[in-house]
N, C-alpha and C positions, 0 to 999 in steps of 0.2 A: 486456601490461599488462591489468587488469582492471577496468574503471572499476563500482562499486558492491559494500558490504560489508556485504549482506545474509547469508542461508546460501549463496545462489547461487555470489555474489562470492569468499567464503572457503573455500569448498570448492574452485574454480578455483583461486583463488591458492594454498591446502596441496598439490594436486593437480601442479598445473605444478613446484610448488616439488621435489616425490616423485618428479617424474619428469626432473628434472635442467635443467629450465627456471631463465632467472632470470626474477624477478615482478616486476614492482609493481601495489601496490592503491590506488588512489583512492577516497574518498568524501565525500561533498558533506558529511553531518552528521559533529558532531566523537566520534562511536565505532561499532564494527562492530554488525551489527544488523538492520538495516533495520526494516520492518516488525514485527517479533519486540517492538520497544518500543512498540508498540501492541497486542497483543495478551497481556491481561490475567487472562484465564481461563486454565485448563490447557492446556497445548496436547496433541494427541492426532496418534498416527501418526509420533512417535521415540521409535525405540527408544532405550534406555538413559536415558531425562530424563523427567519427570513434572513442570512445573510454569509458570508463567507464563512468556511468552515474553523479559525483561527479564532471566531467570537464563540462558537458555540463548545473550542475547548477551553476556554477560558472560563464557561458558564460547568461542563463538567467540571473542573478542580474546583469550580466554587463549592458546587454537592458535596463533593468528596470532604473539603472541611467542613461544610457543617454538618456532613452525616456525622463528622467523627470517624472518617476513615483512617485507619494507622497507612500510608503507602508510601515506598521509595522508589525517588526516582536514580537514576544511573546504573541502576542493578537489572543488568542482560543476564537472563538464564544462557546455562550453558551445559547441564544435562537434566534430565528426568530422572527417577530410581526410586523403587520400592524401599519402603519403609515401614517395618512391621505391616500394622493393619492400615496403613496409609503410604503418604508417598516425600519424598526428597527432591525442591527443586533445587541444583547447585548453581552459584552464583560464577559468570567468568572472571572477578573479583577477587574471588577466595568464599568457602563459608556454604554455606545454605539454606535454605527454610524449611522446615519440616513440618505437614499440615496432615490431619485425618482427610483431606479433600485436596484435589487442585484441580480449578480450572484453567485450561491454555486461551488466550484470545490475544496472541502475537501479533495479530492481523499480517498484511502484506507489505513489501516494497517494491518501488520500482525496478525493474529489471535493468539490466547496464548492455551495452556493445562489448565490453572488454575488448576495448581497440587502443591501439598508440592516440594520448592527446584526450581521450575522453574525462580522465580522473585531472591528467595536469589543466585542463582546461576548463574547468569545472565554476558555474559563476566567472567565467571571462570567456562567454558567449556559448556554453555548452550548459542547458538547461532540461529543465525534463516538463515547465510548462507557458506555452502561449499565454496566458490568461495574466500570468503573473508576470513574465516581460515582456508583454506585444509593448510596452512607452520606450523601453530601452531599445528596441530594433523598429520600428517606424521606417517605415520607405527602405529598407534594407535589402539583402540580398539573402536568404537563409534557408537552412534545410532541414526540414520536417523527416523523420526516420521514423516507419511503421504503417504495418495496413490495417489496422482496425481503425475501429469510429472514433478513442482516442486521439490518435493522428492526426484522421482524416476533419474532424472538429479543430484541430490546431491550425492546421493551414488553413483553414477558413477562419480563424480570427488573426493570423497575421497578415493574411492575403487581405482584412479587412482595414489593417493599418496603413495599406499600403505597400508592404515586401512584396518583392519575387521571390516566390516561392517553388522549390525542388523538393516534390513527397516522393520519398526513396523507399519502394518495398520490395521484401525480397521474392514474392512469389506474389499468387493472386489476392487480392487487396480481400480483408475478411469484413472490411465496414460494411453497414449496412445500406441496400439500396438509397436512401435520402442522401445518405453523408457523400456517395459515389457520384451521385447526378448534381447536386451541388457542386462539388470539386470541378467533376466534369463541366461545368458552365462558369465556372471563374477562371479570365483568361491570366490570373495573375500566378494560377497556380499549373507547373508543368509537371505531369506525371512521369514519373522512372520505373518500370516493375522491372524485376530481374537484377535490381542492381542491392549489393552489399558493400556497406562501409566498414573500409579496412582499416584506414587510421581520418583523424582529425589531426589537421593540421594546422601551424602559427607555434608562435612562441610567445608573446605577451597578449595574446589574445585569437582568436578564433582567424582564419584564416580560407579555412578551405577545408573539405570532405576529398578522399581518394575511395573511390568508388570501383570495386571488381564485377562484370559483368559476362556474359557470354562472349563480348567481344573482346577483352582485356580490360585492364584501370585504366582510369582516368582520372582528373581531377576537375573537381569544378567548383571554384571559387565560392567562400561564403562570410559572412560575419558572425553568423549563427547558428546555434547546430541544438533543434529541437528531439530530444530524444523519448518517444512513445511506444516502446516494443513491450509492452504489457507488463504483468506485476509477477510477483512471485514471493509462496508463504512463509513466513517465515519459524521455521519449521525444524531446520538443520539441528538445531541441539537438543531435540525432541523423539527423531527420526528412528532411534533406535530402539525406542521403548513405545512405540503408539504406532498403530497400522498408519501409514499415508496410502493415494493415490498415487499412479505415477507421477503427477506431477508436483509432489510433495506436499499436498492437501491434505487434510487431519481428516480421517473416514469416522462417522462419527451414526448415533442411531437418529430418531427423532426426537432424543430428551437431551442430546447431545452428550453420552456418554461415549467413547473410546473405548479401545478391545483393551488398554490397561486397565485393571481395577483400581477403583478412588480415583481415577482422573476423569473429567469433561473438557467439553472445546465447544467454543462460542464466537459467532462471526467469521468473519472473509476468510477467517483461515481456515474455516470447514468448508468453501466454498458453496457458499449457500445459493439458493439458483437466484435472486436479486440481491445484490450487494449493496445494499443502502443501509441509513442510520437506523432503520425501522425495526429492518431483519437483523441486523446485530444487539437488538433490545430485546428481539424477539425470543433469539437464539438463547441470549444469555438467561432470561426468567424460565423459560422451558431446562434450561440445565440445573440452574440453581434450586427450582423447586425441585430437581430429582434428585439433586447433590441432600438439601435439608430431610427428605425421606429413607435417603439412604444411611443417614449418621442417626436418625432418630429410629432406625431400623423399623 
């Protein structure tokens, strides 16, 4: 089985399925994708496709029915566990699947602030990307939150509609030199280092950021509250039975097998050193040919 139907995911389950395996695919949201529905802009680095990531999940569910893939969606694992000579994924539903194999490829989500106002405000000017609402904030007032190239790429395409922009990080900015000296020469965008967002505020929509600093809070007025502080794996209902990293990344060999027996891991959530469509294809054929040798003993 293959629990997540990101590219990871679906490339395992067409793969297993090519190579005479039976499959099943689980995945927690109700269509294939993952990530790919976040990702707005062009995507670069697959071959054959040119266009926002939302087309090209739409072109994996197509494979998937006509591989003839069995796969549900709305079904979030919610533990791992041995099972005889194979393994147990339980469902947070009720129930669970029981396979001679499982591969994990949960991929990532974005990381939250867990501040007052971020969840109530959520789609009522608290976003997680520039790309997808720089038309909605146009000549705005809004605040970019993170120091990496994420980020630091946001405020340059909202600073490019127009907004005043406020990039709020809390220590020294991790973007890479280009994205720094850009920022640094757009007058539209003002840097904040040092400073951390305590809550978001408004009530029927976005209002303002209260910002803690070395010098105390403050507040400083916004319409918009872009949020970029990195991703994180998703991993939690796995964590107990599969080595992670500290930072709860699936440790994995280079055929992508895990320190549990019968299970593999594929994509972002092994934290592969480039994180693109490519290497989560890559990842996933290099596991599943070790998965089909392993069962054929």
């Amino acid at each position: 089985m293959v629990v997540g139907a990101g590219p990871a995911g679906v490339m395992a389950a067409l793969l297993a399925r090519w190579q005479g395996l039976s499959v099943t695919l689980i995945e927690a949201s109700a269509s294939p994708g993952g990530q790919l529905h976040r990702v707005y802009g062009a995507l670069t680095g697959v071959p054959g496709y040119s266009g926002a990531g939302a087309g090209l999940a739409v072109l994996l569910a197509r494979q998937l029915e006509e591989g003839g893939i069995e796969w549900r969606g709305g079904c979030e694992a919610s533990a791992l566990e041995s099972a005889g000579e194979g393994v147990r994924v339980a469902q947070a539903s009720g129930g669970g699947v029981v396979a001679r194999a499982a591969l994990i490829a949960t991929g990532l989500r974005n990381r939250t602030l867990g501040v007052p106002g971020e969840r109530e405000l959520a789609g009522r000017g608290v976003s997680t990307s520039g790309t997808r609402d720089r038309e909605r904030v146009t000549g705005r007032r809004v605040v970019v939150v993170g120091g990496g190239d994420a980020a630091f790429e946001n405020a340059l395409i909202l600073a490019a509609t127009g907004c005043a922009v406020t990039l709020i990080s809390r220590g020294v900015p991790r973007a890479r030199p280009r994205f720094r000296q850009r920022v640094a020469a757009e007058p539209r965008i003002e840097r904040l280092e040092g400073g951390r967002v305590t809550a978001i505020l408004g009530t029927a929509a976005v209002e303002g950021v209260r910002v803690a600093g070395a010098s105390g809070e403050r507040v400083l007025p916004a319409e918009a509250v872009f949020v970029k502080i990195g991703q994180l794996p998703n991993t939690e209902w796995c964590r107990n039975a599969v080595a992670c990293d500290a930072d709860g990344y699936l440790c994995v060999d280079g055929n992508g097998a895990t320190s549990q027996a019968a299970v593999w891991a594929a994509g972002d959530v092994t934290r592969p050193p480039v994180p693109t469509v490519a290497a989560a294809s890559a990842g996933a054929t290099y596991a599943v040919t070790a998965i089909r040798k392993a069962l054929q003993g």
